[in-house]
MARZATOR-723583 format. One line per 4 residues: their letters; for each residue x, y, z of N, C-alpha, C. Coordinates in steps of 0.1 Angstrom, whole numbers, plus 5000, padded with zeros to 4 digits. Example, Ala and Ser with C-alpha at 12.3 -4.5 7.8 and 13.67 -1.06 7.14 Angstrom:
BEGIN
AS	5132/4943/5078/5123/4955/5078/5132/4967/5078  5128/4978/5071/5137/4989/5071/5129/5000/5079;
END
This chain:
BEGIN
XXXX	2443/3129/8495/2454/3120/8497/2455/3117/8512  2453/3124/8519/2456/3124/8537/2443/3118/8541  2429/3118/8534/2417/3108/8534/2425/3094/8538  2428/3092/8522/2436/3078/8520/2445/3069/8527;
XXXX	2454/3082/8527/2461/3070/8538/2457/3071/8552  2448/3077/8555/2440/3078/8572/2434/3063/8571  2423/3063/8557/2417/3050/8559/2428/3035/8556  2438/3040/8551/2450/3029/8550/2454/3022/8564;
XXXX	2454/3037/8572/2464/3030/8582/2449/3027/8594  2440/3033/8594/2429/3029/8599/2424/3012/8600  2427/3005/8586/2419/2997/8578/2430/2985/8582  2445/2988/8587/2456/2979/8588/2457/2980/8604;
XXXX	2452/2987/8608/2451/2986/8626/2440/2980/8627  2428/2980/8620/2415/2970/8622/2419/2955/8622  2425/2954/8609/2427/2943/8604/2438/2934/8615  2444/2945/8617/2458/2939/8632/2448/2932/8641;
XXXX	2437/2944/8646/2433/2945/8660/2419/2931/8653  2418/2923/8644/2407/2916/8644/2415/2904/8646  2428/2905/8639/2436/2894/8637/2436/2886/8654  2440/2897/8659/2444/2897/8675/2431/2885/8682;
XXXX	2417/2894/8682/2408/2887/8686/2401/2873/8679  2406/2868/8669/2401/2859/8661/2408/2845/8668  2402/2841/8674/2407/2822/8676/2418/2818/8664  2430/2812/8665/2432/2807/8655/2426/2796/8656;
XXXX	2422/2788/8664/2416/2772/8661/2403/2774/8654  2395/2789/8652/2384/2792/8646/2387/2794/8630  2399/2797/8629/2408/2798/8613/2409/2788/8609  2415/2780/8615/2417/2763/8614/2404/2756/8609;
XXXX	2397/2759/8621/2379/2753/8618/2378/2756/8601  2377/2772/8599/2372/2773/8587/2378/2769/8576  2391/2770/8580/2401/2761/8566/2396/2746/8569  2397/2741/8573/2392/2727/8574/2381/2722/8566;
XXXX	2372/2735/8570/2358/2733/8566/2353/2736/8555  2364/2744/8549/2362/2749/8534/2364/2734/8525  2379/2730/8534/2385/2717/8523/2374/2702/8520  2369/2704/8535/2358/2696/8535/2345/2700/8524;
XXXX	2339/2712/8524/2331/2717/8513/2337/2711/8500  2348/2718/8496/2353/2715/8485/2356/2702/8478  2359/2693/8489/2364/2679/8485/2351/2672/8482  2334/2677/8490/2324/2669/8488/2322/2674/8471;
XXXX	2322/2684/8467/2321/2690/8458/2330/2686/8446  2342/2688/8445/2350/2676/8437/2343/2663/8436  2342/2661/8446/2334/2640/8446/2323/2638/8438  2315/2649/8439/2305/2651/8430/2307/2652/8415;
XXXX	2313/2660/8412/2320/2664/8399/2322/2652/8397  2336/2640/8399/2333/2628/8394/2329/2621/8393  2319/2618/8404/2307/2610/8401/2298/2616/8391  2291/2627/8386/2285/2629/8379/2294/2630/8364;
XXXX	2302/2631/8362/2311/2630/8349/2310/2613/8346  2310/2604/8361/2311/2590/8357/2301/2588/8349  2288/2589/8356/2273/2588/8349/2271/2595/8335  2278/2601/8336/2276/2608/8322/2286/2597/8310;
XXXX	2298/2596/8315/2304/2585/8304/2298/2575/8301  2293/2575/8311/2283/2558/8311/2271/2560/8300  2262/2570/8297/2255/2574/8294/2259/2580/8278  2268/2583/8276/2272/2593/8265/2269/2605/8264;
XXXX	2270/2610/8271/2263/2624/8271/2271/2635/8276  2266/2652/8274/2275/2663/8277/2287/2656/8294  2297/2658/8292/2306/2653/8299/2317/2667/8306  2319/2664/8321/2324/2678/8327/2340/2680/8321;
XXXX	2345/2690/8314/2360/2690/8311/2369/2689/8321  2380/2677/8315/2389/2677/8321/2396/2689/8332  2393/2699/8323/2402/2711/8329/2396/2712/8344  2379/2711/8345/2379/2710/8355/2379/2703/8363;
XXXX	2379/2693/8360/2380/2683/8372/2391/2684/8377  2401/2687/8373/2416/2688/8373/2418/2699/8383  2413/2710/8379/2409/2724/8384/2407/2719/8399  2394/2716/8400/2387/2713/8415/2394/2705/8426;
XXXX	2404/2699/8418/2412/2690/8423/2422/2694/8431  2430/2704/8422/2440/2709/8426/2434/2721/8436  2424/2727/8438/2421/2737/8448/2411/2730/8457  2421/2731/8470/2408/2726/8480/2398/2711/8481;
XXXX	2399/2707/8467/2394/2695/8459/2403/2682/8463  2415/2680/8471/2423/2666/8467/2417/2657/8473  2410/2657/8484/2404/2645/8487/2391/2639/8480  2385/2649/8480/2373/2645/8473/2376/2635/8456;
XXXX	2391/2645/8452/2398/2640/8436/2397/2624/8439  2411/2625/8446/2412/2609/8454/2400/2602/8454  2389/2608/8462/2378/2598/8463/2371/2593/8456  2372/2605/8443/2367/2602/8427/2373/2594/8420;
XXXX	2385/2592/8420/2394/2584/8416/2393/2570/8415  2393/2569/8433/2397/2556/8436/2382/2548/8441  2372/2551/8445/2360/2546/8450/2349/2548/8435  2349/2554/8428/2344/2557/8415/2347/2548/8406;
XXXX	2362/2548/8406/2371/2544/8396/2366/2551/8381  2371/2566/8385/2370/2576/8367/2381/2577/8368  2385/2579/8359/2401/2587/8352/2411/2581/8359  2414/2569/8359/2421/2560/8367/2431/2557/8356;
XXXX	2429/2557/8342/2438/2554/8335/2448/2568/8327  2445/2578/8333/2450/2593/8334/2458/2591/8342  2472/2590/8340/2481/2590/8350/2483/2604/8357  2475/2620/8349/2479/2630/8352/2469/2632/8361;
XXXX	2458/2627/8362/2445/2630/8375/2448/2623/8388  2459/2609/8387/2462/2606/8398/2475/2611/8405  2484/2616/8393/2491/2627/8398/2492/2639/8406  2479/2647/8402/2474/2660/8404/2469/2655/8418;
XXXX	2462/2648/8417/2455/2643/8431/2463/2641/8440  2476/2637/8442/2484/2630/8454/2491/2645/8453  2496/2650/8444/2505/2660/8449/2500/2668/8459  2486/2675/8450/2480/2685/8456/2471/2679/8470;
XXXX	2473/2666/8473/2463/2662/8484/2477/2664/8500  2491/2660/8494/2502/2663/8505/2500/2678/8506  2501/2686/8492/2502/2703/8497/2489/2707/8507  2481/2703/8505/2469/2703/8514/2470/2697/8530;
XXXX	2474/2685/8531/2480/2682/8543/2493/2688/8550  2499/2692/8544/2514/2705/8549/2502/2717/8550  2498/2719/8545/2495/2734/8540/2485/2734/8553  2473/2722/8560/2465/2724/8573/2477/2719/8584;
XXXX	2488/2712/8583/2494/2711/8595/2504/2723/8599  2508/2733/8589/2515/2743/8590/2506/2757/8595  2494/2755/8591/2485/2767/8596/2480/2763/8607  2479/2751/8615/2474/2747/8624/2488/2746/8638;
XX	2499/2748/8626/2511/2751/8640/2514/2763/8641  2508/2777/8637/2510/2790/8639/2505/2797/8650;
END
C-alpha cells in the first residue's frame, strides 16, 4: 500500500512538474493539429461515402459519419456537407455539424485563453 501511494503522489508531482514545463501554445499547437487531422479525415469519410452512393455500393454508416463529426470532425463534416453536397437533405448531419463545429471553436478559443 505505502508502494502505491508513493508512486501516486510521485506520478502527480511529475505530471504537475511536466505540466509546468510544457508550452501552452505547444498544447494549443497540438489541439489544433489534431482538429486539423481529424477534420481532413471526416472529409474523406464523405467524399468516399459520396462515390460510393454514386456507385451503389457498400456505403460508410451514418453512425459514423455522424460520429466523426461530432469528434474533432466539424470542419471537415461541414466541408462534406457543403463542397460535396452529401447528406444535405439530413437536416440531422447539418445540425450535428454546426453545433459541434461552434463547441469546437469555444472549446480552441477557451484553451487557447488559459
Amino acid at each position: 500500500m505505502a508502494i502505491l501511494s508513493a508512486y501516486l503522489i510521485l506520478s502527480l508531482n511529475l505530471s504537475i512538474n511536466i505540466r509546468i514545463f510544457i508550452n501552452d501554445h505547444l498544447i494549443f499547437s497540438i489541439i489544433v493539429l489534431l482538429n486539423i487531422i481529424f477534420s481532413i479525415i471526416t472529409f474523406i469519410l464523405y467524399v468516399v461515402d459520396k462515390i460510393k452512393a454514386k456507385h451503389n455500393a457498400w456505403r460508410i454508416k451514418e453512425r459514423t459519419l455522424l460520429l466523426a463529426t461530432l469528434f474533432f470532425g466539424a470542419f471537415g463534416g461541414l466541408l462534406g456537407i457543403f463542397l460535396v453536397r452529401h447528406k444535405t437533405k439530413h437536416y440531422y448531419f447539418i445540425l450535428t455539424a454546426l453545433i459541434s463545429t461552434i463547441i469546437q471553436v469555444v472549446l480552441l478559443i477557451y484553451t487557447f485563453s488559459i
